[in-house]
C-alpha positions as CSV (number, residue, x, y, z in Angstrom):
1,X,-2.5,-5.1,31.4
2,X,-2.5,-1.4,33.4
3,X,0.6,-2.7,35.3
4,X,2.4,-2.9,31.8
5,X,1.1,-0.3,30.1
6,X,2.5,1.3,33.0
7,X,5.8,0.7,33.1
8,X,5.7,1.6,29.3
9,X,4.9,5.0,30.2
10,X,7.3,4.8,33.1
11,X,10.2,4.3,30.0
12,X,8.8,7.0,28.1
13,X,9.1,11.0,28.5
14,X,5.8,12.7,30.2
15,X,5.6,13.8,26.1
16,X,5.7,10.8,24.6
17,X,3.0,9.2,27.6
18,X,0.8,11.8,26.3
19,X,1.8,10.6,22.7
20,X,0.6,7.2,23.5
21,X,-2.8,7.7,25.5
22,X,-3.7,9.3,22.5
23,X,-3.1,6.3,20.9
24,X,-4.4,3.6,23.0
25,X,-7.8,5.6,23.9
26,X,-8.2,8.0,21.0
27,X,-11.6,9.3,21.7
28,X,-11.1,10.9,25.1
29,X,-9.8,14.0,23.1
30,X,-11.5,16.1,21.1
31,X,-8.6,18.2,19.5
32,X,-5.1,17.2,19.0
33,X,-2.8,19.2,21.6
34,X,-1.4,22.2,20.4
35,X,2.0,21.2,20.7
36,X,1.4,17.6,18.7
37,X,1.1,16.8,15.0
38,X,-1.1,13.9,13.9
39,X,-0.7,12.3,11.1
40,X,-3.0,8.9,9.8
41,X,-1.2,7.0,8.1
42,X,-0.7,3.6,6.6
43,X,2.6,2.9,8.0
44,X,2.6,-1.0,7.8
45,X,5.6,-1.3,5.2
46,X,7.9,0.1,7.8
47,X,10.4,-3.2,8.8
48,X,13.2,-1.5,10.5
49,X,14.3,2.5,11.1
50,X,18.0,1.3,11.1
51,X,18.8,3.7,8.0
52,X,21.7,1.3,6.7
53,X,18.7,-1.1,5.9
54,X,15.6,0.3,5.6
55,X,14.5,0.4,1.9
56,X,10.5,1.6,2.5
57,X,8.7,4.8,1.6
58,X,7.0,5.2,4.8
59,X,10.6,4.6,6.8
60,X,12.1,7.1,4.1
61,X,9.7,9.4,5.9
62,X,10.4,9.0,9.0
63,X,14.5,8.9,8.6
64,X,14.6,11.9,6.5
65,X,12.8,14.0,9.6
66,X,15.0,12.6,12.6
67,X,18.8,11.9,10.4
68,X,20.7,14.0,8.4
69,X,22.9,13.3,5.6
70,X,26.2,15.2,4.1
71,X,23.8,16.6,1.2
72,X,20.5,16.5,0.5
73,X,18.0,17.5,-2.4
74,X,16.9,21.0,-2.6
75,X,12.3,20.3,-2.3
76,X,12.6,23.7,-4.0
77,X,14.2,22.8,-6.9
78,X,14.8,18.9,-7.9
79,X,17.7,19.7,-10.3
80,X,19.9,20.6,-7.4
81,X,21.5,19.1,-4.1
82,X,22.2,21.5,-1.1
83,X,24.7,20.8,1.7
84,X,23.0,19.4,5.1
85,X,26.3,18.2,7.4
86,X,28.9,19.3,4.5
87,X,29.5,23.0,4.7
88,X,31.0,22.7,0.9
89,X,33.0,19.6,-1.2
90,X,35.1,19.9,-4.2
91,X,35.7,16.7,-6.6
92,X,39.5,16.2,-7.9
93,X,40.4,16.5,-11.2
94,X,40.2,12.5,-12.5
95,X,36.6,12.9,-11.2
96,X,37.0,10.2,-8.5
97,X,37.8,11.9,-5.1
98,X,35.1,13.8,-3.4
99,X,36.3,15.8,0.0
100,X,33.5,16.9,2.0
101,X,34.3,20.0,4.9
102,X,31.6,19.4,7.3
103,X,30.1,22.3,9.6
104,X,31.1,23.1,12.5
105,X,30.3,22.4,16.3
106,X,27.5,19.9,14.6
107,X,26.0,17.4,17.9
108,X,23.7,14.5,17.0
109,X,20.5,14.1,19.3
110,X,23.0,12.4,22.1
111,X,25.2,15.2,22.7
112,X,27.9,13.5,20.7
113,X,30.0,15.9,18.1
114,X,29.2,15.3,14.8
115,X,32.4,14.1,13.2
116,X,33.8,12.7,10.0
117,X,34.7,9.5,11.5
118,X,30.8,9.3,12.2
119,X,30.4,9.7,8.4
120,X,32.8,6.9,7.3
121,X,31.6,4.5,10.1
122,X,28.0,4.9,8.4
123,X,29.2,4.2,5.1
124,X,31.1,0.9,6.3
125,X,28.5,-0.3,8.1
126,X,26.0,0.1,5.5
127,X,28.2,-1.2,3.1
128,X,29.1,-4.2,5.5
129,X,26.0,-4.6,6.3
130,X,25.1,-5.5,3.1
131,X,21.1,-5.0,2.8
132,X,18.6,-4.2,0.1
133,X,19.7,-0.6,-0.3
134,X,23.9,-1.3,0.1
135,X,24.0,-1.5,-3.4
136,X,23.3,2.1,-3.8
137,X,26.5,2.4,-2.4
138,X,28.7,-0.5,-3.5
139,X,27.9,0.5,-7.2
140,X,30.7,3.3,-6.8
141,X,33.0,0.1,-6.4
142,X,32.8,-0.2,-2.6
143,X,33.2,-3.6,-1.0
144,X,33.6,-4.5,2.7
145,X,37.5,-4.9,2.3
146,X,38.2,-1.7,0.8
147,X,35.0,0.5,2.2
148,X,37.5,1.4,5.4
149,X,39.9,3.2,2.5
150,X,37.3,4.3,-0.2
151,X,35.3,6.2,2.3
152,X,37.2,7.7,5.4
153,X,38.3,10.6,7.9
154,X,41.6,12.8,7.0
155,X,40.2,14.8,9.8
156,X,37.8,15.0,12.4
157,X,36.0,17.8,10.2
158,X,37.1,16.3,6.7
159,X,35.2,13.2,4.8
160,X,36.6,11.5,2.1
161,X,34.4,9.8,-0.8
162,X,36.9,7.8,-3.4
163,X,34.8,6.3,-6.9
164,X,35.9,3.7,-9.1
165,X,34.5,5.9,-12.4
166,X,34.4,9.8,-13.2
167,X,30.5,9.8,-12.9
168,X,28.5,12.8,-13.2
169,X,29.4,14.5,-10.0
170,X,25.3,14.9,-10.1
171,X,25.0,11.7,-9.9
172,X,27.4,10.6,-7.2
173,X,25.8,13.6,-5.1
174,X,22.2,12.8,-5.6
175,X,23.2,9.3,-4.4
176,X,24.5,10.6,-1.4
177,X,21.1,12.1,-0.5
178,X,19.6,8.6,-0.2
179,X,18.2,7.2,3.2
180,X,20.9,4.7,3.3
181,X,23.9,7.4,3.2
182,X,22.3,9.3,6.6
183,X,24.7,9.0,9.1
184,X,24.6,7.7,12.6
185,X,26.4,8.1,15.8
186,X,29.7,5.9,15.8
187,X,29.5,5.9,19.5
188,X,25.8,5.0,20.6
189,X,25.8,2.3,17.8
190,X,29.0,0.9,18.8
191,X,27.7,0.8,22.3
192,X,24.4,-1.6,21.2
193,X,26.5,-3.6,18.5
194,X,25.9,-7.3,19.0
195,X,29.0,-10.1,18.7
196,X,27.7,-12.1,16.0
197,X,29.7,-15.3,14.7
198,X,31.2,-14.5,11.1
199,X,30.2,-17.6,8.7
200,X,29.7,-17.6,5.0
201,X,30.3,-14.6,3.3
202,X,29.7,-12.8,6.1
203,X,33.4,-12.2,7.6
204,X,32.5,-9.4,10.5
205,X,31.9,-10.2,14.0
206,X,29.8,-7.6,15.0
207,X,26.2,-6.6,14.1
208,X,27.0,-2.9,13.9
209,X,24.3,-2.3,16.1
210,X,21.8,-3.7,13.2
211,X,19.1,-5.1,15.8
212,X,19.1,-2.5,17.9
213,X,18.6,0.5,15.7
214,X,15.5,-1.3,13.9
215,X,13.4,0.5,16.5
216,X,16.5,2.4,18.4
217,X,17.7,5.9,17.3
218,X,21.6,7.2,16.6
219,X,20.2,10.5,14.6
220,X,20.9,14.3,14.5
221,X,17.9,15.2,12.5
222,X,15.2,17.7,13.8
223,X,13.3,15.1,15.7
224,X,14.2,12.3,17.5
225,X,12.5,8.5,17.1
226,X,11.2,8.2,20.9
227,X,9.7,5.0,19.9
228,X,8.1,2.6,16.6
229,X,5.5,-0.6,17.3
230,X,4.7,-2.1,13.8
231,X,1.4,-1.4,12.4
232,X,0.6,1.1,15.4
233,X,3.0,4.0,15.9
234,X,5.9,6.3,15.2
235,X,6.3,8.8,18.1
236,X,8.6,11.6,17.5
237,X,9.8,14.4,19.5
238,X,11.9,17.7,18.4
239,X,15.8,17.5,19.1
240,X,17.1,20.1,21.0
241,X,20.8,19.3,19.5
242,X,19.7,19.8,16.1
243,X,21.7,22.0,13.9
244,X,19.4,23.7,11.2
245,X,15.7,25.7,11.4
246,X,14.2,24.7,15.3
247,X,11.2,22.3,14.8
248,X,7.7,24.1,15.4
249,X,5.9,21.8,17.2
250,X,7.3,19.2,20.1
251,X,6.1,15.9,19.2
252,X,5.1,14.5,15.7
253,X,3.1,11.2,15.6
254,X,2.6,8.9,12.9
255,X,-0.8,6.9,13.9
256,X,-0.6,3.9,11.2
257,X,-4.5,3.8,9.9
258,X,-5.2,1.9,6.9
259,X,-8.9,2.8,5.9
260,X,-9.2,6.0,4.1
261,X,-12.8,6.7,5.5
262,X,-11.3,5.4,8.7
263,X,-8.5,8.8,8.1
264,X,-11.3,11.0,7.3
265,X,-13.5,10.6,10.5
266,X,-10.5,11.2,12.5
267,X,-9.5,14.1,10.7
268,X,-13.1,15.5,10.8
269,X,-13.3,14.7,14.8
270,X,-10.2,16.4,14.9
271,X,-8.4,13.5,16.4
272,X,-5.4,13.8,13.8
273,X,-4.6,16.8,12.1
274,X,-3.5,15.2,8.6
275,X,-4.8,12.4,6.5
276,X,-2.3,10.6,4.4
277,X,-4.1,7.8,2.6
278,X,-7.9,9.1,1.1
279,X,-9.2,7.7,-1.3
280,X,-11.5,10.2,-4.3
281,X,-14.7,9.7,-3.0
282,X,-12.9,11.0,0.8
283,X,-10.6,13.7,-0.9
284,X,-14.1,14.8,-2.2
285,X,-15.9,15.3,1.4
286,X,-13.0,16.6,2.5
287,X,-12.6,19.3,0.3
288,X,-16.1,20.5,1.1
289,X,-16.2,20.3,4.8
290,X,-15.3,23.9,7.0
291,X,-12.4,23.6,8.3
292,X,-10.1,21.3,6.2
293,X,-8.3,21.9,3.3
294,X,-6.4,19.3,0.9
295,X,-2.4,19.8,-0.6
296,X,-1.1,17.6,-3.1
297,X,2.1,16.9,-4.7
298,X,3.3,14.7,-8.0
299,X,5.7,12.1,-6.4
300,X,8.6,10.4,-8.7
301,X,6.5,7.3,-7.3
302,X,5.3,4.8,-9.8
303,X,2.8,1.6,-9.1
304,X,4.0,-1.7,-11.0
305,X,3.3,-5.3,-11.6
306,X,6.3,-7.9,-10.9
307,X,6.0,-11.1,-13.0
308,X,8.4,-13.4,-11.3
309,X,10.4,-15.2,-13.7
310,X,10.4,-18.0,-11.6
311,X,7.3,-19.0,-12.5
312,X,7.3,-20.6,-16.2
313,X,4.2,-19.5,-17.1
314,X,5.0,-15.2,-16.6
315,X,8.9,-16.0,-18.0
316,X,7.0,-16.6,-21.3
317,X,8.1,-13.0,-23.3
318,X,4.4,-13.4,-24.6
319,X,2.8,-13.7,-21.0
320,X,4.4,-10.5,-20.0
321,X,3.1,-8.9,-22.9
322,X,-0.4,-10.0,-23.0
323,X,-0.1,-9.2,-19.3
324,X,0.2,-5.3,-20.2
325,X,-2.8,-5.9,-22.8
326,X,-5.0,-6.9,-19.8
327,X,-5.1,-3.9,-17.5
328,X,-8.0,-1.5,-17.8
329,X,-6.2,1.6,-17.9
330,X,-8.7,3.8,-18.9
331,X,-11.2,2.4,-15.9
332,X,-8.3,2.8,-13.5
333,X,-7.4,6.6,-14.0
334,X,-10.9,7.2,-14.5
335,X,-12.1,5.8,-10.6
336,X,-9.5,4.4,-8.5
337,X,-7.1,6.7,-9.0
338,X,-8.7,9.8,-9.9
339,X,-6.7,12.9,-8.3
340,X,-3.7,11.0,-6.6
341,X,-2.3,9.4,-9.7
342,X,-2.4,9.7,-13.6
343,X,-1.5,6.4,-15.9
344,X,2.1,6.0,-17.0
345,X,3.7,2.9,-18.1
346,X,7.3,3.9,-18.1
347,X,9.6,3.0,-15.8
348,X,11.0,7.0,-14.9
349,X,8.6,9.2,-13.3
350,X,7.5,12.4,-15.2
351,X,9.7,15.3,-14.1
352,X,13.1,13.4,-14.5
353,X,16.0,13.7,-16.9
354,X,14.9,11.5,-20.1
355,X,11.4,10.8,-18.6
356,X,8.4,9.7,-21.7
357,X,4.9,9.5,-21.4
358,X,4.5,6.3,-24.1
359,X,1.3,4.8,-23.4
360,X,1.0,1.9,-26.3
361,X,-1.1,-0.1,-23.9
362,X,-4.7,-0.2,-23.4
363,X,-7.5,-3.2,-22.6
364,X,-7.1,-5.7,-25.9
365,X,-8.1,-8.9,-24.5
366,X,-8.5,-10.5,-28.1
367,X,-4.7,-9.0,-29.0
368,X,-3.8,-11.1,-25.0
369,X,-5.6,-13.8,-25.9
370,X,-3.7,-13.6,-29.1
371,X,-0.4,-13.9,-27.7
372,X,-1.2,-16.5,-24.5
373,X,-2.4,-18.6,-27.5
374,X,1.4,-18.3,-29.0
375,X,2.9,-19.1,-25.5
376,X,0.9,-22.3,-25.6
377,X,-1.2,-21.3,-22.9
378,X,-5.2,-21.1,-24.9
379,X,-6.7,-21.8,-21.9
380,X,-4.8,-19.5,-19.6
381,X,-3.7,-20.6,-16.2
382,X,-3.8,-19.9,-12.3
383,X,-1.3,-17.6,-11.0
384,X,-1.0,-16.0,-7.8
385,X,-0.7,-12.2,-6.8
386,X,0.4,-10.8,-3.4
387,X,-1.6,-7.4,-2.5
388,X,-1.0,-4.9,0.3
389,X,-4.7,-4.3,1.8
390,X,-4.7,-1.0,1.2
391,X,-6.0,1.0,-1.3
392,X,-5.7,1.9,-4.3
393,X,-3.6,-1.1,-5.0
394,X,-6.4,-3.7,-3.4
395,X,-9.0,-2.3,-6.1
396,X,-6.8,-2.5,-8.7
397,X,-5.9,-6.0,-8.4
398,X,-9.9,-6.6,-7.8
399,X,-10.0,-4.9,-11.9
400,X,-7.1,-6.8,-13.1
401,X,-8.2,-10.3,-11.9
402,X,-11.3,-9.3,-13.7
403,X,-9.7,-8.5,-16.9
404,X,-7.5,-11.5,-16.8
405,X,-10.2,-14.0,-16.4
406,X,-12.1,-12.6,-19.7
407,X,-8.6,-14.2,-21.2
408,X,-8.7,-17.3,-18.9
409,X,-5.9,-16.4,-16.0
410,X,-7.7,-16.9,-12.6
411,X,-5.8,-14.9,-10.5
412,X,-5.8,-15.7,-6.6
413,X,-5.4,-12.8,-4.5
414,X,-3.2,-12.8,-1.4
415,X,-3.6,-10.2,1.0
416,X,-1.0,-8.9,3.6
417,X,0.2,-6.2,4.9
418,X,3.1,-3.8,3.4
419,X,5.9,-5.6,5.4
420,X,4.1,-8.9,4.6
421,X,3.9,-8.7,0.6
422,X,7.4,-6.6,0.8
423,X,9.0,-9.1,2.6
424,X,7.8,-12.2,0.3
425,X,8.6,-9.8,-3.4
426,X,12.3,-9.9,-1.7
427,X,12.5,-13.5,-1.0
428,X,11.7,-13.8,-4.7
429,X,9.2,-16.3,-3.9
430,X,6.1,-14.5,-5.0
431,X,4.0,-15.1,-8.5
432,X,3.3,-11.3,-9.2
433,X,3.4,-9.1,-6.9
434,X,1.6,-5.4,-6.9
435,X,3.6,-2.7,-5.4
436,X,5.2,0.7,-5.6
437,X,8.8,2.3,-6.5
438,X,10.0,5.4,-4.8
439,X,13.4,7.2,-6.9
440,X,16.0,6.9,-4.3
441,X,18.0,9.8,-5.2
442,X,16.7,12.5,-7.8
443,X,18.6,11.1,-11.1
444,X,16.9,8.5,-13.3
445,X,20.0,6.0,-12.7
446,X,17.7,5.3,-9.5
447,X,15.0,3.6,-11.9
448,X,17.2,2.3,-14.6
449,X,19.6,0.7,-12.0
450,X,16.8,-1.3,-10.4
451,X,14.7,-2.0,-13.4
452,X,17.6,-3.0,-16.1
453,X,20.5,-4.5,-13.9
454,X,21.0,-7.8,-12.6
455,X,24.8,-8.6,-12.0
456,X,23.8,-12.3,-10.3
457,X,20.6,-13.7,-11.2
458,X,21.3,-16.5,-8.6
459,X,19.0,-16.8,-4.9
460,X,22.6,-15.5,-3.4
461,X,22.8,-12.6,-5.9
462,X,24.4,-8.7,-3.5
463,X,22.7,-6.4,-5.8
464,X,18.9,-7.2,-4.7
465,X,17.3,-4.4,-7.3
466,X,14.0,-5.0,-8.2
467,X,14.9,-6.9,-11.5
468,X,16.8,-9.7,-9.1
469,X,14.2,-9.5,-7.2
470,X,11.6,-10.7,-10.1
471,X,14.4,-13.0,-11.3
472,X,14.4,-11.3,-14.5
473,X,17.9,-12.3,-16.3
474,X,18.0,-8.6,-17.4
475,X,19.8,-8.6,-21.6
476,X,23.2,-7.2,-21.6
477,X,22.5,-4.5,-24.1
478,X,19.9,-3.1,-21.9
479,X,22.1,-3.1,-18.9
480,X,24.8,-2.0,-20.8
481,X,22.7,1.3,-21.7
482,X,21.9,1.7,-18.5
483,X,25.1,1.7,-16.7
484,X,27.0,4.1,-19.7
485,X,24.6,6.6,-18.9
486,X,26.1,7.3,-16.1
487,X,29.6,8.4,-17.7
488,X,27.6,10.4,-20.3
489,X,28.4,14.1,-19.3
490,X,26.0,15.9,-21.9
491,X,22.7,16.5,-20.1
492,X,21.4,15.8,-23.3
493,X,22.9,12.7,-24.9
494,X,22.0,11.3,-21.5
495,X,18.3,11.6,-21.5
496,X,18.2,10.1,-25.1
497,X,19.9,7.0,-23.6
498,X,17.7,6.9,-21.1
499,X,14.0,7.5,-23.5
500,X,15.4,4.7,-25.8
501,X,16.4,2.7,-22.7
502,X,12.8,2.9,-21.9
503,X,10.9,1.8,-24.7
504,X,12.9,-1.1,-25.2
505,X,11.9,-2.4,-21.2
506,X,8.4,-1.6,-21.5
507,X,8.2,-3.8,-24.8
508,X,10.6,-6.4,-23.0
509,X,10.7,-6.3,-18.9
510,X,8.0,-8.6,-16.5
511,X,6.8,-5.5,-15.3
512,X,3.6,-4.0,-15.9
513,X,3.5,-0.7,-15.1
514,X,-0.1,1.2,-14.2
515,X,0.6,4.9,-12.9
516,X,2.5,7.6,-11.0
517,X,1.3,8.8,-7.9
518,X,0.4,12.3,-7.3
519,X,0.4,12.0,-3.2
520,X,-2.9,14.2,-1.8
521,X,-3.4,15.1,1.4
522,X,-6.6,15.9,3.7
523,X,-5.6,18.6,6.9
524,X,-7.1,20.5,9.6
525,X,-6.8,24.1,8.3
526,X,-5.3,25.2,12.1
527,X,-1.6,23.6,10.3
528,X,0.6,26.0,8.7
529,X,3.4,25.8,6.6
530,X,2.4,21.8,5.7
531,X,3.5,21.0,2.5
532,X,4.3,18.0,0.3
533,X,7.6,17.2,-1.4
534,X,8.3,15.8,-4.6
535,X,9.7,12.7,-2.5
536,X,8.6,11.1,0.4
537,X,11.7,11.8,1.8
538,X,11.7,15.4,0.9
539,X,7.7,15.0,3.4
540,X,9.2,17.3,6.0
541,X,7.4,18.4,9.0
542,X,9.6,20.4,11.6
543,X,8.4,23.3,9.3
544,X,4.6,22.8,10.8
545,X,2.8,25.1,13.0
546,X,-0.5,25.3,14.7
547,X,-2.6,28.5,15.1
C-alpha cells in the first residue's frame, strides 16, 4: 500500500502530493495551507470531466473553472452573454451565420495556441460524439455529416457557427455558453484518441479521445484538472497559460463529503475552508460560530419527480396527478428545505424569461385517492423510487413514501449514489426517480426543450432530454409551443408562450415538481472574494483569496 501510494505521488506535482496527504490523512493539519482552497463537497454525480459528455452539476463546476468557451454568461447580470475566447461576433443578415474573431495570442494549459480549428474540432466531436448533452448542439440542425461544414475555421483566428433557423441570436449565444460547447485542445486530444471499430450508427473510427479525457485534461481555463477519483477528489491547480484575471490561490480541491454535519466539523476544525452541502439545522451552528460566515445564492436549479412511463401504473394521466396531490409541500419548505430552497412546481426557475410561481398543489390525499380510484388502482400499488443518499432529497423521499402510503402506494426506496441513480434515470429503466435540473444556458428553451420535447420515444431515441428519458411520449401541441418560442423575437410574446406552456405540463407531464434551490454555503471567514453564482457553472473560484 505505501509502495503505491508512492508512486502516485511520484506522478503527481510536489502541489498536488500535498493536495492528496490532505486527503488520505486529513487530521494531521490543523489549517488548510495558505495557498489551498478546500471545498466539502458531495461530488458523487461526477461520471466523466470530458466536457463533450459530461451533463452533471457538480462536473459543470469543475469544467467551467479549468475550460473556457467562445462566450460565456455575465454572473453579474443573467440577461447578458460576454465574450471569453471571442474577442467580438456579428450574425449575418438571414440570421443564420455567426462569425466569431477570437483573441489573440490565446494558449491552452499545454502551451498550444488557441486556434479556431480547436473550436470546430470541439464542436465535431461533441456533436460526433453524440452524448446526453449533443443535443444542445444538434438542435441548430447539426449532424455528424454536415458538423465539419456547419461549424468550421475560415482562419486560424476566425470561427464559423452556420444555423438551420433565424433564432434569437440570444438564444443561439446563451447555448454557446453551455459546458458541452467548452473547447479543447485539437492536438492533446488527438494525441489520446483511441481507434474504435465503426458499427451501427456509429460511422467514426476514432474515440476522439472520449476515454481519456473522462479523468484527463485538454483545457485553457484558470486551473488545470491535475487529477479526479470518483467519490473522493478533484485536485486542481492554477494555469499559468491562462488568458484572463490570474487565479489567487495555487491549488483548489474538491474533497467529495456527503454528510452535512460531516462538512461542518471539518469546516469548524478548519480542515476545509468551504462547506457545500449543510443542511438547516448545520447552516444554523454555523452562522453562530466565530469565525465562519454563510453566502447564498438562488440557483435556476429545480428538484423533480420522474414518473417513468414505462411503468403502467405512473403512465396512467390520473397517477401522475394524484402523484402531485401526495407531496407535503408545506412540511417540506417548512423543515427540509428551509433556507436553501423555496417550493415551486413549475418547470422554469424564478428569475427567467416567462418564469410563474403557480402553486395549485398541496397534500389532498382524499382528492389522490379520488383519482387512483378512477385509474382503477383503489388499492394503490408498489412502485419503486431511486434516491441519491444525500440530503435533502433522502428526507424528502422518507415524507413522500409516507404520504403515499396514507393512499395505498408503498414505495421502496433505492439508495445510490449520484452517478448510480443518474446513470439508471438515463437507462430509462427506473420507476420514479428523485433528482435535480440545472438550466444549461440562461434562456428558458433550456427547460422547455428537455421537459416538452421528445423527437424519438424509442430505447434508440439521439435527443436523450429528460422527457425521453421518463419515456414520456410528449403531445405535439406542447412541443410545438415549445420549439416556436424560439423564432418568437418579441421578448414579450415569448414569455407568454412560455407561462401558458407551463401550466399546461404541470397539469399534464409525469413530473412532480417540489422546489428551487437557493445554494447556501458555510466558509471560514479568512476567504475573500467567495461568492456564489446564479449557476453552478457561473461557481467560480480563481477569484478567492486568503488573509
Amino acid at each position: 500500500m505505501i509502495h503505491s501510494l508512492n508512486k502516485r505521488l511520484r506522478v503527481l506535482s510536489t502541489g498536488a502530493a500535498l493536495s492528496l496527504l490532505l486527503l488520505t490523512a486529513p487530521h494531521a493539519f490543523a489549517v488548510t495551507p495558505a495557498d489551498t482552497l478546500v471545498e466539502g463537497f458531495a461530488i458523487d454525480d461526477i461520471i466523466t470531466l470530458d466536457p463533450g459528455e459530461a451533463f452533471e452539476l457538480s462536473t459543470a463546476e469543475v469544467t467551467a473553472n479549468s475550460y473556457s468557451k467562445l462566450v460565456a454568461l455575465d454572473p453579474n447580470d443573467t440577461s447578458k452573454v460576454v465574450g471569453e475566447l471571442a474577442e467580438s461576433w456579428t450574425v449575418s443578415d438571414d440570421g443564420l451565420t455567426y462569425t466569431f474573431k477570437l483573441k489573440p495570442g490565446l494558449k491552452f494549459a499545454s502551451g498550444n495556441a488557441i486556434t479556431a480549428e480547436d473550436v470546430a474540432f470541439s464542436f465535431e466531436r461533441a456533436v460526433k460524439l453524440d452524448k446526453s448533452p449533443a443535443f444542445l448542439l444538434t438542435q441548430f440542425g447539426l449532424t455528424g455529416a454536415n458538423i465539419t461544414e456547419k461549424a468550421k475555421a475560415a482562419d486560424a483566428g476566425t470561427f464559423v457557427f452556420t444555423v438551420d433557423k433565424p433564432y434569437a441570436p440570444s438564444f443561439v449565444l446563451n447555448v454557446l455558453t453551455a459546458t458541452v460547447a467548452s473547447v479543447v485542445d485539437k492536438k492533446v486530444v488527438t494525441e489520446h484518441a483511441k481507434k474504435v471499430t465503426p458499427s451501427g450508427d456509429y460511422k467514426y473510427d476514432t474515440d476522439f479521445g472520449n476515454e481519456w479525457l473522462k479523468t484527463g485534461y485538454a483545457g485553457s481555463g484558470p486551473y488545470k484538472v491535475l487529477t479526479w477519483r470518483a467519490n473522493e477528489a478533484v485536485i486542481m491547480e492554477a494555469n499559468p497559460n491562462f488568458f484572463g484575471e490570474k487565479p489567487r490561490l495555487k491549488r483548489v480541491i474538491y474533497r467529495h463529503m456527503k454528510e452535512s454535519s460531516g462538512q461542518r466539523l471539518a469546516l469548524e476544525n478548519g480542515d476545509i475552508d468551504i462547506a457545500r452541502n449543510l443542511e438547516p439545522g448545520d447552516l444554523d451552528a454555523v452562522a453562530k460560530k466565530p469565525g465562519m460566515a454563510l453566502t447564498s445564492a438562488p440557483k435556476g436549479t429545480i428538484y423533480y419527480f420522474s414518473l417513468n412511463q414505462k411503468n403502467p401504473n405512473l403512465a396512467k394521466p390520473e397517477v401522475a396527478e394524484a402523484m402531485k396531490y401526495l407531496v407535503d409541500y408545506d412540511a417540506i419548505g417548512a423543515t427540509l428545505i428551509k433556507g436553501i430552497g423555496e417550493i415551486h412546481q413549475t418547470f422554469l426557475p424564478k428569475g427567467q424569461l416567462g418564469a410563474i410561481e403557480d402553486k395549485p398543489y398541496k397534500l389532498d390525499v382524499a382528492k389522490a385517492k379520488e383519482l387512483l380510484a378512477k385509474a382503477g388502482l383503489p388499492n394503490g400499488f408498489t412502485v419503486t423510487m431511486d434516491v441519491r443518499n444525500n440530503q435533502p432529497v433522502t428526507g424528502i423521499a422518507e415524507s413522500v413514501q409516507q404520504t403515499l402510503a396514507q393512499a395505498g402506494i408503498k414505495l421502496e426506496i433505492i439508495p445510490g449514489d449520484g452517478k448510480q441513480t443518474l446513470t439508471k434515470f438515463r437507462a430509462r429503466t427506473h420507476d420514479i426517480y428523485i433528482g435535480q435540473w440545472g438550466s444549461d444556458y440562461f434562456d428558458p428553451n433550456s427547460n422547455a426543450e428537455t421537459f416538452t420535447i421528445n423527437p424519438d420515444n424509442s430505447d434508440e431515441g439521439k435527443n436523450k432530454t429528460l422527457a425521453w428519458r421518463n419515456a414520456w411520449d410528449v403531445p405535439k401541441e406542447l412541443s410545438d409551443a415549445a420549439k416556436g418560442a424560439l423564432l418568437e423575437k418579441d421578448s414579450a410574446k415569448r414569455a407568454a408562450i412560455y407561462q401558458d406552456l407551463q401550466k399546461k405540463v404541470l397539469a399534464r407531464s409525469p413530473f412532480v415538481i417540489v422546489f428551487q434551490q437557493t445554494e447556501v454555503a458555510g466558509y471560514s471567514a479568512k476567504l475573500k472574494n467567495f461568492k456564489l453564482g446564479p449557476s453552478f457553472d457561473t461557481n467560480f473560484v480563481y477569484t478567492i483569496s486568503k488573509e
